[in-house]
Structures are given as structure tokens and as C-alpha cells.
C-alpha positions in Angstrom: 51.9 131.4 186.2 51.7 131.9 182.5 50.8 130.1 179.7 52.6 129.6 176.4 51.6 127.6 173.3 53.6 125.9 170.8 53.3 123.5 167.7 55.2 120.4 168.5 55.6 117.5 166.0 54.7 114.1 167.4 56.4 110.8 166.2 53.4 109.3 165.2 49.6 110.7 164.1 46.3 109.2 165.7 44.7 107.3 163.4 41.8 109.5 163.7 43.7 112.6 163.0 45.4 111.2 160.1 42.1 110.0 158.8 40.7 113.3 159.1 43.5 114.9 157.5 43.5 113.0 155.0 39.9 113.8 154.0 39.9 117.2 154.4 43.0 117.0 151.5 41.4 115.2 149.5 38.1 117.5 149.9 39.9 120.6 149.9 41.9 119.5 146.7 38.5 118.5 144.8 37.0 121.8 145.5 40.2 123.5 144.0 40.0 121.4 141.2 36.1 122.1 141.0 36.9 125.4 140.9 39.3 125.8 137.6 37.3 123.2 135.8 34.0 126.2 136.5 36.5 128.6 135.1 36.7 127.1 132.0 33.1 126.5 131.5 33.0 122.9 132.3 29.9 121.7 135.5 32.6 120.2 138.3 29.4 118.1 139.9 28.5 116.5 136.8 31.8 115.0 135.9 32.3 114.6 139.8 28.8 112.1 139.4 30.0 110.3 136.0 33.4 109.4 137.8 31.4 108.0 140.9 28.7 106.2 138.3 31.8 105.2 136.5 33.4 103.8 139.1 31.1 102.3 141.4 27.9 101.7 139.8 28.5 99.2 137.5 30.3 96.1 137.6 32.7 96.9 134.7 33.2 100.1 136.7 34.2 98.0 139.9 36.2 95.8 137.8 38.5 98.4 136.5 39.7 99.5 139.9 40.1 95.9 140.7 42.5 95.4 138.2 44.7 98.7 138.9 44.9 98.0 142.7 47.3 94.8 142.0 50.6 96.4 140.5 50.0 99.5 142.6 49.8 97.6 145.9 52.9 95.4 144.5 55.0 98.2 143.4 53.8 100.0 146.7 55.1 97.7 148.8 58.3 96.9 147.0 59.3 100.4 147.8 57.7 100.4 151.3 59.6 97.4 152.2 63.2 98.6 150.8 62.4 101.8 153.4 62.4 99.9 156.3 66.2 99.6 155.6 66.6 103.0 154.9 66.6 102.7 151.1 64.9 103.8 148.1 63.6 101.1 145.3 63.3 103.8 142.9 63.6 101.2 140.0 60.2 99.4 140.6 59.2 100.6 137.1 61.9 98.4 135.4 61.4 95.7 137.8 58.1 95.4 137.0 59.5 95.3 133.0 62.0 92.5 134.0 59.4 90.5 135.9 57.1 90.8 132.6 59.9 89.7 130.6 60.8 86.9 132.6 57.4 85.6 132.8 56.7 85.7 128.9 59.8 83.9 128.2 58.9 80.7 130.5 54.8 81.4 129.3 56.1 81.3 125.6 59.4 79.0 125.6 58.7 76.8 128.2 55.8 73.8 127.2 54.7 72.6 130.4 51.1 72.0 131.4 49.4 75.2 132.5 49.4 75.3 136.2 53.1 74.1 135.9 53.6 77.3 133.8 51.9 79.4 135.8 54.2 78.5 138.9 57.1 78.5 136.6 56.0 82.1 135.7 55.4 83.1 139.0 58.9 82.0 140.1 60.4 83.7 137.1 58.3 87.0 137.5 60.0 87.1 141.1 63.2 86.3 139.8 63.3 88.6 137.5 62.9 91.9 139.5 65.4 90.4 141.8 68.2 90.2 138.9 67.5 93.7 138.1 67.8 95.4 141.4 71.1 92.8 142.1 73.6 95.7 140.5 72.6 98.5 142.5 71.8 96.3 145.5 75.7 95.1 145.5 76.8 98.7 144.8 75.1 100.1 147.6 75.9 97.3 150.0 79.9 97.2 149.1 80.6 100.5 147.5 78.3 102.9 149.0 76.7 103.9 145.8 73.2 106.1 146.0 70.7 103.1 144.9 68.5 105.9 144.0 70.5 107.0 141.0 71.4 103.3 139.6 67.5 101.7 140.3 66.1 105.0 138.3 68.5 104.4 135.4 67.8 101.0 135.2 63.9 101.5 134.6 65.0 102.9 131.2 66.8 99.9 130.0 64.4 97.6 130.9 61.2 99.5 129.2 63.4 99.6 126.2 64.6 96.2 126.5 60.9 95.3 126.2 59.8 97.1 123.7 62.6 95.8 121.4 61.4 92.1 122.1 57.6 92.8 121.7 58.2 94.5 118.5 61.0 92.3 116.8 62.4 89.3 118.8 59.2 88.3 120.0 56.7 90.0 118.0 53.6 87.6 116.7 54.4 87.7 113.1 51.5 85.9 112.7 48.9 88.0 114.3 47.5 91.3 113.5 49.6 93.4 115.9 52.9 94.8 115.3 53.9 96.1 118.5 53.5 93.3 121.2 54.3 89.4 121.6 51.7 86.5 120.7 49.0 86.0 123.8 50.3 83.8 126.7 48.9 80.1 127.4 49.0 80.5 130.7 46.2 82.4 132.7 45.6 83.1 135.8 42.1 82.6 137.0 39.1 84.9 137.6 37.3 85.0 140.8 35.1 87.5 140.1 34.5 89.2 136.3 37.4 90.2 134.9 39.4 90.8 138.2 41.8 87.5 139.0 43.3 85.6 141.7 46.0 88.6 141.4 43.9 91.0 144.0 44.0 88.9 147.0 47.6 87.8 146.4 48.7 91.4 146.7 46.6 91.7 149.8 47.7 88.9 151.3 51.4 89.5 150.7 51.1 93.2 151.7 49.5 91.8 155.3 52.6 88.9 155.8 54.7 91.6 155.0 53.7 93.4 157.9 53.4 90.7 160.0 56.7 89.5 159.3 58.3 93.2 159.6 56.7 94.0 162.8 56.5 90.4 164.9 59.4 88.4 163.5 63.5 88.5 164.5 64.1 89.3 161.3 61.9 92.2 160.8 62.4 93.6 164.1 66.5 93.6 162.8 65.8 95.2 159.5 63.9 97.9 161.0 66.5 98.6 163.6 68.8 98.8 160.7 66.9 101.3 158.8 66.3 104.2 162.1 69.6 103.4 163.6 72.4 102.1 161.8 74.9 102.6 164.6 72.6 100.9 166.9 72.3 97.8 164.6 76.0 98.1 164.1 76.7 97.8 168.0 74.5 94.7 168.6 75.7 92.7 165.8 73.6 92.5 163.6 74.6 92.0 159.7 73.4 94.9 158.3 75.1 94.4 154.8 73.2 91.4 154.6 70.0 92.5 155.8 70.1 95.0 152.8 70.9 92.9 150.3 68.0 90.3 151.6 65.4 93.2 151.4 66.5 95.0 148.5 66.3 91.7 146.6 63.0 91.2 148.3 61.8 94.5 147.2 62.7 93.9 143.6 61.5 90.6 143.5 57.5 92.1 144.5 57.7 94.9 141.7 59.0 91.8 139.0 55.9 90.1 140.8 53.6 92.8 139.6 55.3 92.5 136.2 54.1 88.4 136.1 50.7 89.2 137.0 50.3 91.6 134.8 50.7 89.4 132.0 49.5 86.5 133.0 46.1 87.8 134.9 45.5 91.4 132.5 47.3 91.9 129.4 48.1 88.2 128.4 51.2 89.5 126.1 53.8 91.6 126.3 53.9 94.5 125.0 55.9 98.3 125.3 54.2 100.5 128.1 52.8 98.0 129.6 53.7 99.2 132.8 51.3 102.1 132.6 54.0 104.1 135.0 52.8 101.4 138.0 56.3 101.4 139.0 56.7 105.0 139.4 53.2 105.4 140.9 54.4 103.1 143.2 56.5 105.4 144.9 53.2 107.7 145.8 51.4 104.7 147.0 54.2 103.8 149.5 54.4 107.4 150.6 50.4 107.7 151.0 51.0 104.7 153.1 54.0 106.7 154.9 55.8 103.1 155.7 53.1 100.8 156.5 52.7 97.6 154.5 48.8 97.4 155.1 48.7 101.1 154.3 50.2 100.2 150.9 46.3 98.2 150.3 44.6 101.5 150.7 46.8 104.2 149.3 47.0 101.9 146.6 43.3 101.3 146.4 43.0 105.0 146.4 45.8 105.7 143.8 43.5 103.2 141.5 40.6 105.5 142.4 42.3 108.7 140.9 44.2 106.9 137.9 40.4 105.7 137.3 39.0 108.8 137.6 41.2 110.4 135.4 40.7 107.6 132.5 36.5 108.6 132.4 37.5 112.3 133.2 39.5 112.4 129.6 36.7 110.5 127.9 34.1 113.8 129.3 37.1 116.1 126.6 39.0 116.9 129.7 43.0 116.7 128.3 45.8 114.5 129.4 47.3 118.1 131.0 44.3 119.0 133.1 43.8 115.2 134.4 47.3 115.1 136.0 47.2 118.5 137.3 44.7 117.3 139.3 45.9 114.0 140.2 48.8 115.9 141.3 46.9 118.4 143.4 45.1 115.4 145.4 48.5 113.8 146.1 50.1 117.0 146.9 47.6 118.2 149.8 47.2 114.6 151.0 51.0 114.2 151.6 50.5 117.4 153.4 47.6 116.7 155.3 49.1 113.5 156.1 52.4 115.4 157.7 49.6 118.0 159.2 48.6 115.1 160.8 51.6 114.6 163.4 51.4 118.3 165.0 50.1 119.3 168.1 49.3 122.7 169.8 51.0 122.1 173.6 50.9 124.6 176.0 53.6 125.0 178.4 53.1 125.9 181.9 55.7 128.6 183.7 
């Protein structure tokens, strides 16, 4: 009887595995990066100890991070939860722009008490990235239309619809900027430093997400939808609906990220204030490879190497070098994170 050995891909990767994975990546992608950064005469384990000291060993440090997490979780889990259905929310960028919109426009227009405001601007926020994923939602669900195309092209009208109102419609004549709208009443609350009520929000609808995809009829429906069309299609279940439902859904958690973003961060609006959170989105939600609790910490990470890259430039580093190695991290970890589901099997005959 002999023995034969082959690689065989499983479904799904032991958490260990994929932990480990994972780690080795990210360590084998840091050495890389160490590497190049000796070659051009710069010390990779001193700027490697002033983006930990930055980072974690001050408060204002800690802060930081807090406040990227909460559009990279949102935007992170608007896409992850328009996969489910088989669909990609490429457009969480502009989302994120309408939500911001929407929300200045009740924070500024509207004169209501505060906490009425900030509801109001909550509910608008939401709204807002639903409108603008409606279009491409309908034209996927009744024409067949690839909703990655239309959700990308969108992203660029609403950045530019944006910038147009911050610096003319709605610019503060009376202050001493020229390129953004005048500060926001309405603010949502700290809970700790400069970090506010924002961050557990976006934990806590990441974790009813899952809960509701993965233990409700509902869920249970979309995801049969999303791996199996013809299945869904066979028991009855509404499919057409059941897309437009989460791709509204999706949108409506990117424009969410818009509203706290101005109301809990910047306080106005303002062109770029997206910081590309939509498009960093999509690396969050694949980090996360399709989990809605993964989404808190591939987007916790995400924070850690947008962070990282912030302090690096301020060490002289360029723009160029910093994303080449945010890029290499992301590339070996989507690799190690694939890795991850393979197996050496031997076969008995």
C-alpha cells in the first residue's frame, strides 16, 4: 500500500491557522519592508519603535486609532453585508459623501434642539447612503446591471457634489476657511478623550449584524441567496427583494459613517473628508473575508497601518514609500489568509 500526498483546499480555515497565517504575513511583510527602508539608509527598528510609541504609548496616540476604526468598521461592513447576497458595494466611498451631506444639511438647516438634531442627523446620515446606492440597487435587481461599475461611478459624483457645497453653496463666508462649511451644532459625545460614542456604535452594529445574518430567517435567506441562487430560487424565497433590502442596508451603513464623521470628528463638511474610508473599506471587508465581527478587527488593524503610515511620513518617509508598504502588508495577508484553507492530505492506495 502506497502513500500519496496532495494540497487540498478546505472550505473553511481553523481559526488557529488563520491566526497564524495571518501573523507570519504581516511579519514577513515588515521584514521586507525593513529591508528596503536599510537600503536606503534609513534604521527599520527605530521608526518601527516611534510607530509603536506613537501609537500606543500615549493617549493621543490611542485616540487616533480610536477615531479611524469607526468609518473603517462602517464602510467594512457595508460591503461585507452586500456580499452575503453576492454583490459588491463598491460605492461606499460616495455613500459615505451622501451620508455627510445629508447630515450637514439637517445639522445646519434644521433648528431643533440638539439631541433632536442629532437623531434627525443620524436618520438622515442613513438615509442618505441608501438614496445613493437606490440607482444601481434597482438596476441590478430589474435589469441585470454589474452594481460594480454604477456604485464606483457614483463615488465620483458625490465627492464632487461635496466639494462644490463646502466651497460655494455652503461655504462659511464668515469664517476663516474657504474650502469647507461653518462647524455643526450638533455633537456627538465623548466617552473617552477625543474618541465618541461613534466607536461602540460601530461595534455594536457590526455584532447585530452578525447575529441577525447568522441566527435570524432573514439572514439565513439572504445568505442562501448569495451561495446558491438556484437553490433560493427553488424554495421560494424573494430574491429580488432580499437584494434590494441589503443593498439598501449596505448603503445606508457607509452614509452612517458619513454622519458620524461629521458629527463626532470633523464637525463640518468639507472636500476629502472621506480620507478614501470608503475605498479602504473594501480591504477591511476582505481582511474580514465575510465575517461581520471580523470587520472590528481588520478594521482595527486597517487603522493601525493608516496610523502608522501618518507618523512614518512625519520620520521624511514619502507618501510613495508609505503606501508601498501598506500595500505589501495587505498583499501577503490576503495571501496568508487564503494559505490559510490548504491542507497537505495523504491518500492511502
Amino acid at each position: 500500500m502506497a502513500n500519496t500526498w496532495r494540497l487540498q483546499r478546505l472550505p473553511s480555515a481553523h481559526p488557529g491557522m488563520a491566526f497564524g497565517a495571518r501573523a507570519a504575513a504581516i511579519a514577513l511583510a515588515l521584514l521586507a519592508a525593513g529591508i528596503i527602508l536599510s537600503f536606503f539608509g534609513n534604521n527599520p527598528l527605530a521608526l518601527g519603535a516611534q510607530v509603536i510609541k506613537a501609537s500606543f504609548g500615549s493617549t493621543y496616540g490611542m485616540e487616533d486609532l480610536g477615531l479611524l476604526v469607526i468609518p473603517l468598521i462602517l464602510t467594512g461592513l457595508a460591503v461585507t453585508v452586500a456580499q452575503k447576497i453576492g454583490a459588491w458595494n463598491i460605492g461606499a466611498e460616495g455613500q459615505f459623501y451622501a451620508g455627510a451631506f445629508a447630515a450637514t444639511a439637517v445639522g445646519l438647516f434644521v433648528p431643533v434642539p440638539q439631541p433632536l438634531s442629532l437623531v434627525l442627523m443620524f436618520l438622515a446620515g442613513i438615509a442618505g447612503g441608501s438614496v445613493w446606492i437606490l440607482i444601481p440597487t434597482l438596476a441590478r435587481a430589474y435589469a441585470n446591471v454589474n452594481e460594480l461599475i454604477t456604485t464606483l461611478l457614483l463615488n465620483f459624483v458625490a465627492s464632487l457634489l461635496v466639494y462644490y457645497v463646502s466651497t460655494d453653496a455652503w461655504r462659511d463666508r464668515g469664517g476663516m476657511a474657504n474650502s469647507s462649511t461653518a462647524r455643526i451644532p450638533a455633537e456627538i459625545p465623548e466617552f473617552w478623550g477625543l474618541v465618541h460614542w461613534g466607536l461602540p456604535v460601530a461595534v455594536l452594529l457590526a455584532i447585530g449584524m452578525a447575529l441577525l445574518l447568522s441566527f435570524s430567517k432573514w439572514g439565513y435567506e439572504v445568505r442562501l441567496v448569495g451561495s446558491n441562487p438556484a437553490a433560493a430560487k427553488y424554495a421560494g424565497i424573494p430574491a429580488r427583494r432580499h437584494l434590494i433590502t441589503v443593498m439598501l442596508l449596505s448603503g445606508g451603513i457607509a452614509g452612517l459613517a458619513g454622519m458620524l464623521e461629521i458629527a463626532g470628528t470633523v464637525h463640518r463638511l468639507q472636500g476629502g473628508i472621506s480620507n478614501n474610508f470608503g475605498y479602504l473599506g473594501i480591504m477591511v471587508a476582505v481582511l474580514a473575508r465575510g465575517s461581520s465581527i471580523g470587520v472590528i478587527f481588520s478594521g482595527a488593524l486597517m487603522a493601525f497601518i493608516l496610523n502608522s503610515g501618518i507618523i512614518l511620513q512625519t520620520q521624511g518617509l514619502t507618501t510613495s514609500v508609505v503606501l508601498a508598504i501598506t500595500g505589501l502588508i495587505l498583499f501577503l495577508t490576503s495571501i496568508g489568509d487564503e494559505l490559510a484553507h490548504y491542507r497537505i492530505m495523504r491518500d492511502k492506495s
